[in-house]
C-alpha positions in Angstrom: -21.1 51.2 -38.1 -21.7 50.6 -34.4 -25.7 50.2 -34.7 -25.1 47.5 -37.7 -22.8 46.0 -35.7 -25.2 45.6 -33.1 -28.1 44.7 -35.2 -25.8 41.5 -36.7 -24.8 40.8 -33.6 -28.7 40.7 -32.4 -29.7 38.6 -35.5 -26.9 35.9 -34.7 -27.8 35.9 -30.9 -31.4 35.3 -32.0 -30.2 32.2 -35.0 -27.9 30.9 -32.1 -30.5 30.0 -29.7 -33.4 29.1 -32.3 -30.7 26.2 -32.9 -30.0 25.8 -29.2 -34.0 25.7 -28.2 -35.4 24.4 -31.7 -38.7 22.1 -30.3 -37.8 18.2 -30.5 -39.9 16.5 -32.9 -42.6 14.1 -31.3 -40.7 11.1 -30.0 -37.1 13.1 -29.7 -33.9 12.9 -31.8 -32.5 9.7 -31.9 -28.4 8.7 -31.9 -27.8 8.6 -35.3 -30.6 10.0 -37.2 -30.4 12.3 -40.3 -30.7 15.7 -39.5 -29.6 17.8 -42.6 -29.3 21.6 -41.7 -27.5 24.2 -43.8 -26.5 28.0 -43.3 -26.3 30.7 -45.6 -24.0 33.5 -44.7 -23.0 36.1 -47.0 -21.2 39.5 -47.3 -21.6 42.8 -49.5 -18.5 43.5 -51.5 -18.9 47.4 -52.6 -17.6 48.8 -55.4 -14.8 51.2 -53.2 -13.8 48.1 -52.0 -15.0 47.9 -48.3 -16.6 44.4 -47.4 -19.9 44.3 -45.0 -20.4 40.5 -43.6 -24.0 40.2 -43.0 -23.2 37.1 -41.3 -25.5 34.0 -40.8 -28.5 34.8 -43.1 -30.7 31.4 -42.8 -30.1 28.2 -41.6 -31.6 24.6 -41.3 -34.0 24.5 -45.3 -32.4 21.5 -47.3 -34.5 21.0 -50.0 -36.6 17.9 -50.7 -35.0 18.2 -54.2 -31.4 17.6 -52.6 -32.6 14.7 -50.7 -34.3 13.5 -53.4 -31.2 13.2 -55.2 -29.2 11.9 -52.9 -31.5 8.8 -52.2 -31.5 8.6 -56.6 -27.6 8.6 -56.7 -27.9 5.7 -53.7 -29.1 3.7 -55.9 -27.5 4.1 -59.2 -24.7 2.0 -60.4 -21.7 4.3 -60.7 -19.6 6.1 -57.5 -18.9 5.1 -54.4 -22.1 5.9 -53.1 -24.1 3.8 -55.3 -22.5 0.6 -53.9 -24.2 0.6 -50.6 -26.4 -2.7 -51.3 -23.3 -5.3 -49.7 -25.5 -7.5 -47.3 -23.7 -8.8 -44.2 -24.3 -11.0 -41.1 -22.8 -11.9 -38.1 -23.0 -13.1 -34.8 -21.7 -10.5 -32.4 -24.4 -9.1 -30.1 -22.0 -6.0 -28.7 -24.8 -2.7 -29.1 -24.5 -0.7 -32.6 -22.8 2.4 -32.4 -22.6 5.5 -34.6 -18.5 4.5 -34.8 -18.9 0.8 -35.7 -17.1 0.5 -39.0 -17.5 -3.2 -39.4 -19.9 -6.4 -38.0 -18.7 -7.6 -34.7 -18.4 -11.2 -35.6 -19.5 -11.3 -39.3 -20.2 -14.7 -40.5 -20.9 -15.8 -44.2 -20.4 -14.4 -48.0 -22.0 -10.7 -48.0 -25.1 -10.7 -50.7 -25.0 -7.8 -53.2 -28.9 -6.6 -53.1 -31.1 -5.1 -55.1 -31.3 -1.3 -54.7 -34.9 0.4 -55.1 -36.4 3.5 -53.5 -38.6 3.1 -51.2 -42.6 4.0 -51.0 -41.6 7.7 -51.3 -38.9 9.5 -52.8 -36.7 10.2 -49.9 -36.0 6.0 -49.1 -33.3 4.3 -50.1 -34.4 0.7 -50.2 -31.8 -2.4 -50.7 -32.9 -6.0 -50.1 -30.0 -8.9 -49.7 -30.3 -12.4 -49.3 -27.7 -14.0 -47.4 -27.3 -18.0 -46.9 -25.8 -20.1 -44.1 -23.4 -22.3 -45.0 -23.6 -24.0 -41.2 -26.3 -23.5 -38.5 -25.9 -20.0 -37.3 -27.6 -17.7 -34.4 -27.4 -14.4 -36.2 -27.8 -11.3 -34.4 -26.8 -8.3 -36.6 -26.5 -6.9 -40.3 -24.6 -4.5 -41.8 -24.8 -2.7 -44.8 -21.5 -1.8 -46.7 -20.2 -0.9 -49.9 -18.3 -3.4 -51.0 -18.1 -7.4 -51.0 -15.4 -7.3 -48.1 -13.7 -4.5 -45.8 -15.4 -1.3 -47.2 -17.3 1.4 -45.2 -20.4 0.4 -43.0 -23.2 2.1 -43.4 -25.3 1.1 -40.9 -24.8 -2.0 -38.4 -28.5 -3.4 -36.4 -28.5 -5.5 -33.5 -31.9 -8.0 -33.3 -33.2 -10.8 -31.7 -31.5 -14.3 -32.8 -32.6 -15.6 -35.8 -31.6 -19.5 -36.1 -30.4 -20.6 -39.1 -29.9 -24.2 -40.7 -27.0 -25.0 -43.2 -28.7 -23.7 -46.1 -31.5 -21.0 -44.9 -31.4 -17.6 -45.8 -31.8 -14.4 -44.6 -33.4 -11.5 -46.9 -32.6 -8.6 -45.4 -34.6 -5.4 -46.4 -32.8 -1.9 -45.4 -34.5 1.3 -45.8 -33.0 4.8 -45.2 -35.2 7.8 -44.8 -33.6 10.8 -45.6 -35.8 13.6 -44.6 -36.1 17.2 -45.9 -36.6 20.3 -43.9 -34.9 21.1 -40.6 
C-alpha cells in the first residue's frame, strides 16, 4: 500500500513540474492566447469494493478533432456560440484587456458578418462591415454576440483609422484555435 502510494505520489511530482517547466513555444505565451490542456485522472473500483485512485494519468492532448469542432459550431447559425460575428467600433484608445466586456467608447450600428473558417480547419473567420454615419477616428473593434450589450469576445486596439460620413470599415477577425498542448 505504502510503495503504491509512493509511486503515485512520484508520478504526480513528475506531471506537476512537466506543467511547471513545459518549454515556451518560440516567441513565448502571449496574455490571452488559447491554450487548451486537459487531464485524465481515474480510479480502480474492485469488485470487494475497495477504490485505488491512480490519480492524474495524462494531461495537456486536446484533439484536433475537438478543436475542429469548436471552430465548426462558431460558425453555425444555432446557440449562443454561433452568434459571434456582431462587428463593433469605437473610439476609446484605453489598452485591451483579457476583462474588457465591452468597447471603450463604441461608436456606430454593429454589422452582423459573415462567418467562414479560415485557411485551415482550426480558424474561425468573421468579416463585418461597419459605416460611419459622421467623421470618426476609430481606434478599436470588438467582436460580440449580439447586435447590442452581449458578451465580447475579443476587443483590438489599432492605429486611427479616419473615417468620412459614409466610409466603411470591413473588419476581418480570425481566431486560431490550436490543438495539442
Amino acid at each position: 500500500m505504502l510503495n503504491n502510494f509512493l509511486k503515485l505520489a512520484a508520478q504526480y511530482f513528475r506531471m506537476t513540474i512537466k506543467q511547471v517547466f513545459r518549454p515556451i513555444s518560440p516567441g513565448g505565451y502571449q496574455q490571452g492566447a488559447i491554450m487548451p490542456e486537459s487531464r485524465l485522472m481515474a480510479e480502480i473500483r474492485r469488485t470487494d469494493g475497495t477504490i485505488e485512485s491512480l490519480g492524474i494519468l495524462s494531461t495537456k492532448v486536446v484533439t484536433t478533432a475537438f478543436v475542429n469542432l469548436l471552430v465548426d459550431q462558431l460558425q453555425s447559425s444555432t446557440g449562443e456560440i454561433a452568434n459571434f460575428s456582431f462587428h463593433g467600433m469605437g473610439i476609446g484608445g484605453a489598452a485591451e484587456a483579457i476583462g474588457d466586456t465591452a468597447l471603450a467608447s463604441a461608436v456606430e450600428t454593429r454589422a452582423n458578418g459573415t462567418k467562414t473558417e479560415g485557411a485551415s480547419a482550426n480558424i474561425y473567420r468573421s468579416v463585418g462591415t461597419v459605416t460611419a454615419t459622421a467623421a470618426r477616428a476609430i481606434v478599436e473593434h470588438g467582436l460580440f454576440n449580439a447586435s447590442s450589450s452581449g458578451v465580447l469576445m475579443d476587443r483590438s486596439v489599432f492605429a486611427v483609422i479616419n473615417l468620412g460620413s459614409g466610409d466603411s470599415v470591413q473588419f476581418t477577425y480570425e481566431l486560431t484555435v490550436p490543438a495539442g498542448g
